[in-house]
PyMOL Python script that loads the backbone (N, CA, C, O; Angstrom):
from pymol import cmd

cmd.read_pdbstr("""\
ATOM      1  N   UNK A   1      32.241  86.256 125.208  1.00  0.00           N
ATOM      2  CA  UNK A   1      32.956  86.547 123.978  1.00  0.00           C
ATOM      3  C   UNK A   1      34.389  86.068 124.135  1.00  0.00           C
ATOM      4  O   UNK A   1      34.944  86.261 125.216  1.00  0.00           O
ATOM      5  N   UNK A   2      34.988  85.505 123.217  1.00  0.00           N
ATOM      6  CA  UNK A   2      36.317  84.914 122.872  1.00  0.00           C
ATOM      7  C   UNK A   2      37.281  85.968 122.085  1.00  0.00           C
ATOM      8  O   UNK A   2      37.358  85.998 120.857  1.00  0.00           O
ATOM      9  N   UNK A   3      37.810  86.597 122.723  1.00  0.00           N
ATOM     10  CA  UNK A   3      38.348  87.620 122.072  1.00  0.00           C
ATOM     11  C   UNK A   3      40.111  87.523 122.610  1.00  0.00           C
ATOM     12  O   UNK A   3      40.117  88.424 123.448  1.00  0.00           O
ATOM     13  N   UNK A   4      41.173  87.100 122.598  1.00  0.00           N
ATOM     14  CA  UNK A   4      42.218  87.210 122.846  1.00  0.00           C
ATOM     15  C   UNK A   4      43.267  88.059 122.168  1.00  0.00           C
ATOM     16  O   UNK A   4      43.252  88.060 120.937  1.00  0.00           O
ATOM     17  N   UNK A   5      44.245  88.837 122.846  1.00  0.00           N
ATOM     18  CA  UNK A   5      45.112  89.541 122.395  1.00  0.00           C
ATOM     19  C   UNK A   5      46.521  88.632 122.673  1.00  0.00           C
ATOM     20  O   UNK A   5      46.954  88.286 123.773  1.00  0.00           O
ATOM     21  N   UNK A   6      47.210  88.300 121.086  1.00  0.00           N
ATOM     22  CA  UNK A   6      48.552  87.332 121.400  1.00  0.00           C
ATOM     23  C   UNK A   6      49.210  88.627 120.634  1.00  0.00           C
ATOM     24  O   UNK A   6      48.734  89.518 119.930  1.00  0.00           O
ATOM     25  N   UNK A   7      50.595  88.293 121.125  1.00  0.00           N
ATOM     26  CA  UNK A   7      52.524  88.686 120.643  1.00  0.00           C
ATOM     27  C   UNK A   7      52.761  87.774 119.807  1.00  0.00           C
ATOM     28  O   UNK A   7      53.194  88.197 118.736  1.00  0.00           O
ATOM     29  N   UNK A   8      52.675  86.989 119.866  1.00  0.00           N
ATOM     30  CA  UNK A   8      53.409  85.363 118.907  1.00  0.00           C
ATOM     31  C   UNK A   8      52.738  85.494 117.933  1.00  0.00           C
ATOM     32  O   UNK A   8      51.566  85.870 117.910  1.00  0.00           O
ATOM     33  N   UNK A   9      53.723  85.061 116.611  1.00  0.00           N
ATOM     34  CA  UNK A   9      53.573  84.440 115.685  1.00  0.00           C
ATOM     35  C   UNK A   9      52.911  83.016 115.264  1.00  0.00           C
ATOM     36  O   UNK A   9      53.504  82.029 115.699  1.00  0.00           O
ATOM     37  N   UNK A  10      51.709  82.778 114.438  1.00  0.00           N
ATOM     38  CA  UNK A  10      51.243  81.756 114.677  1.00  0.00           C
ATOM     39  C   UNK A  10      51.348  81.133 113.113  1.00  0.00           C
ATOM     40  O   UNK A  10      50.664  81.788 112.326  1.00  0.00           O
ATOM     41  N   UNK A  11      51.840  80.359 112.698  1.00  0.00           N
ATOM     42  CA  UNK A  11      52.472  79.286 111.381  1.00  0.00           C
ATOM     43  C   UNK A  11      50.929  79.018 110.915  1.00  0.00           C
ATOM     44  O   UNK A  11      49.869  78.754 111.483  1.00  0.00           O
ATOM     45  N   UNK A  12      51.572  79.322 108.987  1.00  0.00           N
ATOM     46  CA  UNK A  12      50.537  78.495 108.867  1.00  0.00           C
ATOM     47  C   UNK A  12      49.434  79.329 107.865  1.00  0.00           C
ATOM     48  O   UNK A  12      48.899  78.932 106.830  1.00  0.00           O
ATOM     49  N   UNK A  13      49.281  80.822 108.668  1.00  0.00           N
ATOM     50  CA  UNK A  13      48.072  81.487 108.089  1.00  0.00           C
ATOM     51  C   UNK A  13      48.148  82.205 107.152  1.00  0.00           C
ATOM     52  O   UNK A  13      49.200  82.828 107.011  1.00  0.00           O
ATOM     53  N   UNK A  14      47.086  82.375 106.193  1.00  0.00           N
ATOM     54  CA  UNK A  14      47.303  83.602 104.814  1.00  0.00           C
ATOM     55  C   UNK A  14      46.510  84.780 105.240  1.00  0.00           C
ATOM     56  O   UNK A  14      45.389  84.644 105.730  1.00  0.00           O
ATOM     57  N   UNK A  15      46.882  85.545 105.123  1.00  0.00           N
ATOM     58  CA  UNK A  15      46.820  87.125 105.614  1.00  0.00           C
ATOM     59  C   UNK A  15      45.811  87.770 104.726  1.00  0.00           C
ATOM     60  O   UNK A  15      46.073  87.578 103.539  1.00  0.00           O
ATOM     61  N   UNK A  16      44.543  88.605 104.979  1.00  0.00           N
ATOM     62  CA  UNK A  16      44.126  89.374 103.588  1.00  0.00           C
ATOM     63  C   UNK A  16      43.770  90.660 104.015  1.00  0.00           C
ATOM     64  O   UNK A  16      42.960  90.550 104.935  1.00  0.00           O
ATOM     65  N   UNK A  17      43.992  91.717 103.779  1.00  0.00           N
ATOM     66  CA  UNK A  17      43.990  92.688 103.794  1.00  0.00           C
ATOM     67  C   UNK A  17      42.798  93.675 102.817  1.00  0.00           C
ATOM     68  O   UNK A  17      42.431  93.682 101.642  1.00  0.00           O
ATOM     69  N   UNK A  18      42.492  94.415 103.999  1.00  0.00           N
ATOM     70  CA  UNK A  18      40.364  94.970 103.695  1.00  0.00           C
ATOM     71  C   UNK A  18      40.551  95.433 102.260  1.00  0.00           C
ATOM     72  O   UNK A  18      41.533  96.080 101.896  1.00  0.00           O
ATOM     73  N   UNK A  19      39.810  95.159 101.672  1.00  0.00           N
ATOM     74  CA  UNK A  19      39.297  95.429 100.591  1.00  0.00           C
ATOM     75  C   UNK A  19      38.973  97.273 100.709  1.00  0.00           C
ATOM     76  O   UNK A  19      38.830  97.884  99.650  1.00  0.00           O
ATOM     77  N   UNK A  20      38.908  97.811 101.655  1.00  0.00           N
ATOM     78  CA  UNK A  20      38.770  99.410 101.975  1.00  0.00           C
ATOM     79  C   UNK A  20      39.755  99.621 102.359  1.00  0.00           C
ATOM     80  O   UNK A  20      39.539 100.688 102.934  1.00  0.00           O
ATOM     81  N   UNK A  21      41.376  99.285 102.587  1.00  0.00           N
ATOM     82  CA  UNK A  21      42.465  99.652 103.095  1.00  0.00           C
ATOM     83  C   UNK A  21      42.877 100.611 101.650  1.00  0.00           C
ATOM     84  O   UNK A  21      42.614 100.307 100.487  1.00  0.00           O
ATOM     85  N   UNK A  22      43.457 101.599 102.044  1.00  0.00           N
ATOM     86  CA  UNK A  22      43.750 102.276 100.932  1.00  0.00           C
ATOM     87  C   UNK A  22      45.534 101.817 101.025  1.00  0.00           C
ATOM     88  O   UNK A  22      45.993 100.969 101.790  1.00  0.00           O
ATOM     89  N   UNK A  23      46.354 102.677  99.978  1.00  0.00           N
ATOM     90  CA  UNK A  23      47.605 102.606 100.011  1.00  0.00           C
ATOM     91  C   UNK A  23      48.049 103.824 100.062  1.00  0.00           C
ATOM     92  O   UNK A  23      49.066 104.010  99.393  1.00  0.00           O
ATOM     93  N   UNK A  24      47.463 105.092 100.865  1.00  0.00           N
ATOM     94  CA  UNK A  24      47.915 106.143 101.678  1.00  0.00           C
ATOM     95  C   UNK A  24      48.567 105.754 103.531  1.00  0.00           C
ATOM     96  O   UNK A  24      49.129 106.463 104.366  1.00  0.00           O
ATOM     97  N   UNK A  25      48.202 104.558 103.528  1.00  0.00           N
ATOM     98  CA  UNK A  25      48.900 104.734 105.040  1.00  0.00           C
ATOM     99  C   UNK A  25      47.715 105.090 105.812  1.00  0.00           C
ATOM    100  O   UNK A  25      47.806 105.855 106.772  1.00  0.00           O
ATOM    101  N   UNK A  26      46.451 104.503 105.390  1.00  0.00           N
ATOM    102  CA  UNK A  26      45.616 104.809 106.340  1.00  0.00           C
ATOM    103  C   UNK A  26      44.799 103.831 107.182  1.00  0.00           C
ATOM    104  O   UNK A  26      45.257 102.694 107.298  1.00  0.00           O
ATOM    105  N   UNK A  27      43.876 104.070 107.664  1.00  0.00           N
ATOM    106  CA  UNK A  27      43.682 102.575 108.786  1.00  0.00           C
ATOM    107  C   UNK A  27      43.155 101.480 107.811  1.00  0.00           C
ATOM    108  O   UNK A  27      42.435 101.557 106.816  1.00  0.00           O
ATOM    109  N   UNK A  28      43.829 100.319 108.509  1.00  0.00           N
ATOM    110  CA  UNK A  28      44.240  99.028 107.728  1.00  0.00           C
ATOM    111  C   UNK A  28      44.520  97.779 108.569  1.00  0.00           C
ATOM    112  O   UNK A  28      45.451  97.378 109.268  1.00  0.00           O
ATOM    113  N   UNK A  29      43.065  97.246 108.124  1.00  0.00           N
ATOM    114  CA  UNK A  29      43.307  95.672 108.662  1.00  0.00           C
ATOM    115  C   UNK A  29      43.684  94.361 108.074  1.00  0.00           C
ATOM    116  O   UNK A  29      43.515  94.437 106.857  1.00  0.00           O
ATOM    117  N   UNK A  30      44.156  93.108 108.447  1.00  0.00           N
ATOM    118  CA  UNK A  30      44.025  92.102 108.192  1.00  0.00           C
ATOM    119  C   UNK A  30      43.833  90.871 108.474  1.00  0.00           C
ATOM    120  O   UNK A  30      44.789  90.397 109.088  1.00  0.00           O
ATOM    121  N   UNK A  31      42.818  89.999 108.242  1.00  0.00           N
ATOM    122  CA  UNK A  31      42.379  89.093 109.110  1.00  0.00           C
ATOM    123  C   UNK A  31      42.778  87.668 108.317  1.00  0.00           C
ATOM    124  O   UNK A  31      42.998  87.775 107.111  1.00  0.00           O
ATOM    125  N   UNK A  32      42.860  86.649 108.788  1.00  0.00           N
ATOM    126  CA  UNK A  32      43.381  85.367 108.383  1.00  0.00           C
ATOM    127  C   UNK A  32      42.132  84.410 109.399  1.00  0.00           C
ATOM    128  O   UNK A  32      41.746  84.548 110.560  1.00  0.00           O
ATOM    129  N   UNK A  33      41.816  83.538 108.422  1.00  0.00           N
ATOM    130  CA  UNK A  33      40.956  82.293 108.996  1.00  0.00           C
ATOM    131  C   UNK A  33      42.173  81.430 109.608  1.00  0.00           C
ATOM    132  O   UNK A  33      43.183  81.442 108.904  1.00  0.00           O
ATOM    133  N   UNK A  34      42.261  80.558 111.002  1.00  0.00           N
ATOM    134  CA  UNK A  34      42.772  79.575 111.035  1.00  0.00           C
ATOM    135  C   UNK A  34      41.571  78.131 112.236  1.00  0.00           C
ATOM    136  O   UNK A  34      40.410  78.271 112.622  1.00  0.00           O
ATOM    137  N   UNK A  35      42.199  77.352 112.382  1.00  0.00           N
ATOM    138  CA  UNK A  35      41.698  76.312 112.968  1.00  0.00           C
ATOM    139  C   UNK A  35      40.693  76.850 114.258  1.00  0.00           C
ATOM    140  O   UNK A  35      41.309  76.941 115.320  1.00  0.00           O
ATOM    141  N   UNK A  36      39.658  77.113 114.304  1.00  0.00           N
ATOM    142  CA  UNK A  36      38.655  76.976 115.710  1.00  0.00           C
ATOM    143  C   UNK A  36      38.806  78.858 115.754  1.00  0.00           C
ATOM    144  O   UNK A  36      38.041  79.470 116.499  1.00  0.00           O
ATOM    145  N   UNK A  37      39.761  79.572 114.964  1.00  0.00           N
ATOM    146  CA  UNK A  37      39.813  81.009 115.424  1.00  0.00           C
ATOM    147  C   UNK A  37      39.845  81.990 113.853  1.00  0.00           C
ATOM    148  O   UNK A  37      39.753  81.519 112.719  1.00  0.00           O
ATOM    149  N   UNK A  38      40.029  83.698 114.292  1.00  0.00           N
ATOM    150  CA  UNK A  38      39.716  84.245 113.275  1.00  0.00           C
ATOM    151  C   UNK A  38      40.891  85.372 114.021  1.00  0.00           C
ATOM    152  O   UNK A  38      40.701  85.943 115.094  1.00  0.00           O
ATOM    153  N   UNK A  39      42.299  85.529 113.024  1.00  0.00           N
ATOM    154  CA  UNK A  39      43.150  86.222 113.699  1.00  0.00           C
ATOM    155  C   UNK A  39      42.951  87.645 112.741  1.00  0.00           C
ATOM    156  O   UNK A  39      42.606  87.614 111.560  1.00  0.00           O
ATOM    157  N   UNK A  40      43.224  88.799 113.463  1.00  0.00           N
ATOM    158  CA  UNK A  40      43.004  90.327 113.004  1.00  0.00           C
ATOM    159  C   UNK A  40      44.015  90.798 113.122  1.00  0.00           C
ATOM    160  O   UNK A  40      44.780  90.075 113.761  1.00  0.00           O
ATOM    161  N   UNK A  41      44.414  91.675 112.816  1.00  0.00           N
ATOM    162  CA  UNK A  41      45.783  92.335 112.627  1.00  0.00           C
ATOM    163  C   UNK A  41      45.941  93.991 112.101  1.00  0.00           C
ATOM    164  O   UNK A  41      45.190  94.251 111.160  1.00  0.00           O
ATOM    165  N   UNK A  42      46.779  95.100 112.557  1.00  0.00           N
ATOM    166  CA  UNK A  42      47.034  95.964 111.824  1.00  0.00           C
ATOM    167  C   UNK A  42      48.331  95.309 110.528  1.00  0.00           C
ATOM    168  O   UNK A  42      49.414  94.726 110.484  1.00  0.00           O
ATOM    169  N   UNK A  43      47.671  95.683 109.967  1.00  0.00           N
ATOM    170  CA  UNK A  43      48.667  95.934 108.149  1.00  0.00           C
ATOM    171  C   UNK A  43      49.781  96.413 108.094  1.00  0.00           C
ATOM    172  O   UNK A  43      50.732  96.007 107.426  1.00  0.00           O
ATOM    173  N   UNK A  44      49.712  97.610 109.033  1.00  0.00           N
ATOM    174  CA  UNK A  44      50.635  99.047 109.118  1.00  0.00           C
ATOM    175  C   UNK A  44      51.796  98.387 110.088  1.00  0.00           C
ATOM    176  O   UNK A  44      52.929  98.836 109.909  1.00  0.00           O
ATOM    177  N   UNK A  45      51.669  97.590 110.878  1.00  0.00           N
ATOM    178  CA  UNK A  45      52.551  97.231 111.535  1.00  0.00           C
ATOM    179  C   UNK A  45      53.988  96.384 110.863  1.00  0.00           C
ATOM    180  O   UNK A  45      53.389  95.517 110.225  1.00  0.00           O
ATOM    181  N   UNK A  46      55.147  96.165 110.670  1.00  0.00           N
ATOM    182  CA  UNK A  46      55.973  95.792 109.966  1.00  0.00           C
ATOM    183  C   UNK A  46      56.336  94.313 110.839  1.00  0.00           C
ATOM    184  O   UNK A  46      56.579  94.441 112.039  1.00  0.00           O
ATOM    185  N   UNK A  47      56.364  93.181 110.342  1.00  0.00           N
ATOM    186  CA  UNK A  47      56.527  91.935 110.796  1.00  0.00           C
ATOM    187  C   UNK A  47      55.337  91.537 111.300  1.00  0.00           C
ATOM    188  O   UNK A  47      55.411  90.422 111.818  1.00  0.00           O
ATOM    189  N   UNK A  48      54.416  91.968 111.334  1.00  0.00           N
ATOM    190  CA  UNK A  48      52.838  91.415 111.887  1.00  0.00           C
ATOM    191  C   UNK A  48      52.305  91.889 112.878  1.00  0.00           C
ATOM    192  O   UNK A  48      51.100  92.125 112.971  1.00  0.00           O
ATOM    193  N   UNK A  49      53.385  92.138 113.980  1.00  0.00           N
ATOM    194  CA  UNK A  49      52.639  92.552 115.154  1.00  0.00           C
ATOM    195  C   UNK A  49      51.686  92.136 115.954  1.00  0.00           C
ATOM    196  O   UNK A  49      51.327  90.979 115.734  1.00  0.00           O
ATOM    197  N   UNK A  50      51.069  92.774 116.945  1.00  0.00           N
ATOM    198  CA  UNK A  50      50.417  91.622 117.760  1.00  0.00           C
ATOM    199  C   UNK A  50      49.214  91.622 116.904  1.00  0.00           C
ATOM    200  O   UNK A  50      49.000  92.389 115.965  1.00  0.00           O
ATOM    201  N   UNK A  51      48.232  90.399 117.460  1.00  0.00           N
ATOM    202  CA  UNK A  51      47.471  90.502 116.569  1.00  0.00           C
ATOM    203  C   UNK A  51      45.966  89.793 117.932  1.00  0.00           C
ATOM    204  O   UNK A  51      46.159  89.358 119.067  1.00  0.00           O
ATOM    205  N   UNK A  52      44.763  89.933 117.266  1.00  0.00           N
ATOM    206  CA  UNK A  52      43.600  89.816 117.838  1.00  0.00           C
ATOM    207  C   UNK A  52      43.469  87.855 117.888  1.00  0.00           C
ATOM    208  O   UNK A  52      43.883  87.558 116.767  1.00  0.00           O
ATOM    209  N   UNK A  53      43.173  86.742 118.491  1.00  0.00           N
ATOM    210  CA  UNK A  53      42.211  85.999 117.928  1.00  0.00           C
ATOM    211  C   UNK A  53      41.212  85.822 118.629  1.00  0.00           C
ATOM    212  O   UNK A  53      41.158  85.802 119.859  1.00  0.00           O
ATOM    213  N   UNK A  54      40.146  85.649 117.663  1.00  0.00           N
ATOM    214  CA  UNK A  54      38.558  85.441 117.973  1.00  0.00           C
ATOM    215  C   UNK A  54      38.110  84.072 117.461  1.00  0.00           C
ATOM    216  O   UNK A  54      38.447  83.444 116.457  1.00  0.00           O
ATOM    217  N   UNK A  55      37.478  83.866 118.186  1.00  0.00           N
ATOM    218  CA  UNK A  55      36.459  82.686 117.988  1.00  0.00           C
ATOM    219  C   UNK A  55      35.728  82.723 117.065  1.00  0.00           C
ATOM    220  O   UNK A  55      35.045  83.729 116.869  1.00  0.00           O
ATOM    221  N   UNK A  56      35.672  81.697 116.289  1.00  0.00           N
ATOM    222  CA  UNK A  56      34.945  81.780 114.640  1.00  0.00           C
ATOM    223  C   UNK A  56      33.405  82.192 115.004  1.00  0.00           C
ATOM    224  O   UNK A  56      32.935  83.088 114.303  1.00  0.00           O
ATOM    225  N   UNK A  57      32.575  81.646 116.009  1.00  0.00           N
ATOM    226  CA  UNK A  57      31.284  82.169 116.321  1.00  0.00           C
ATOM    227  C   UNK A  57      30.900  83.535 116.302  1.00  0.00           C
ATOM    228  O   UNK A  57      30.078  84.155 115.627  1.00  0.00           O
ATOM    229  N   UNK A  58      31.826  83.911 117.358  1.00  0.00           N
ATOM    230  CA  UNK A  58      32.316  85.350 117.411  1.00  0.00           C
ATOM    231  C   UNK A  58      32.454  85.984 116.287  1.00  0.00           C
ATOM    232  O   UNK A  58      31.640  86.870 116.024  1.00  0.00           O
ATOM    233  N   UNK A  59      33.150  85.782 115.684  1.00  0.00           N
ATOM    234  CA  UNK A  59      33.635  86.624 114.168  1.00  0.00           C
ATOM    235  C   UNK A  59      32.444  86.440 113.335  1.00  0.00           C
ATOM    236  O   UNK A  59      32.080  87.338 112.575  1.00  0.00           O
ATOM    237  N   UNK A  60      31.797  85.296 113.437  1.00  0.00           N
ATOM    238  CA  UNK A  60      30.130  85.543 112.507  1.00  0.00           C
ATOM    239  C   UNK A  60      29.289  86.325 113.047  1.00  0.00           C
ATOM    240  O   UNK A  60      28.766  87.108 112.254  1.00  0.00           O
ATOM    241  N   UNK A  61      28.985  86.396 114.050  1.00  0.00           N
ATOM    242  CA  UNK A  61      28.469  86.973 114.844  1.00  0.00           C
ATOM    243  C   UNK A  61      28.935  88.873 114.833  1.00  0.00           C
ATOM    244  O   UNK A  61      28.036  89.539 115.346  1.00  0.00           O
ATOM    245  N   UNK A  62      29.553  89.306 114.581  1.00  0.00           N
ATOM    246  CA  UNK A  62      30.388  90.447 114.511  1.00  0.00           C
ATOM    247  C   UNK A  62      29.614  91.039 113.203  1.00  0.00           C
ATOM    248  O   UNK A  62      28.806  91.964 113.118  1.00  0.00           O
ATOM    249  N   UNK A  63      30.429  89.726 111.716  1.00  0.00           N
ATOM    250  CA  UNK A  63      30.401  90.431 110.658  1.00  0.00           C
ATOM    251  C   UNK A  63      29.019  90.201 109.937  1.00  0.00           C
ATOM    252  O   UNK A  63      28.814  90.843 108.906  1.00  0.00           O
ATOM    253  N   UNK A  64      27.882  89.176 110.486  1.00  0.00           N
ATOM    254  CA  UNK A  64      26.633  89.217 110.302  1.00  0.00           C
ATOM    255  C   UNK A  64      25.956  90.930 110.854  1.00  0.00           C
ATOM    256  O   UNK A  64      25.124  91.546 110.188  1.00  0.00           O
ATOM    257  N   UNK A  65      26.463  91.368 111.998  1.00  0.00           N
ATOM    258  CA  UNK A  65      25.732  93.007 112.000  1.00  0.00           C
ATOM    259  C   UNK A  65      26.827  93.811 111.837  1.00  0.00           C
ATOM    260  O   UNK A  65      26.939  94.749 112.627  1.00  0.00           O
ATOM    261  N   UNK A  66      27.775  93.639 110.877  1.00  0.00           N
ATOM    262  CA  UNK A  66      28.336  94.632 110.400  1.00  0.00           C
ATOM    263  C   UNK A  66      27.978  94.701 109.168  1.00  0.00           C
ATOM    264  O   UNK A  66      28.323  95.774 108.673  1.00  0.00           O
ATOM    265  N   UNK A  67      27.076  93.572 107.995  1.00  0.00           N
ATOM    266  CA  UNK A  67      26.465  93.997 106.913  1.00  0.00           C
ATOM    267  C   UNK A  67      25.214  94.111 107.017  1.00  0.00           C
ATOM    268  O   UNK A  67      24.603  94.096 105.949  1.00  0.00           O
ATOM    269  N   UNK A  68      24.448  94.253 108.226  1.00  0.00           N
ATOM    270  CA  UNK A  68      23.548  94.750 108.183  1.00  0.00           C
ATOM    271  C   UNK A  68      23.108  96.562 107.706  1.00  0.00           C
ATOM    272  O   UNK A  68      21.937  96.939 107.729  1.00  0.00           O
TER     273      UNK A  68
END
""", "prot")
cmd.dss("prot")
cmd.show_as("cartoon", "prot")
cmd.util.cbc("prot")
cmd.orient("prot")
């Protein structure tokens, strides 16, 4: 599994935020497609914060048995 944890800022990406994130301040993600990866993120964090990237395989692989 391709799973990396970066600090840096990476140019470039559009941000989207879960469709189940409420606007109480409660748990809240956001993930952005970019080149060869799939970056994740808390919402809640102010300036972006660190953020996850995964390998696009990976990330199908994930969200294929998460709508199961």
């Amino acid at each position: 599994m391709s799973v990396e944890r970066m600090a840096e800022h990476v140019d470039g990406l559009h941000w989207f935020k879960s469709s189940y994130s409420g606007s109480d301040g409660g748990d809240c993600v956001e993930v952005a497609a970019g080149m060869g990866a799939v970056y994740v993120r808390d919402s809640k964090v102010v300036g972006g914060g660190p953020m996850l990237r995964i390998g696009r395989g990976e990330w199908a692989a994930f969200v294929a048995l998460a709508v199961e």
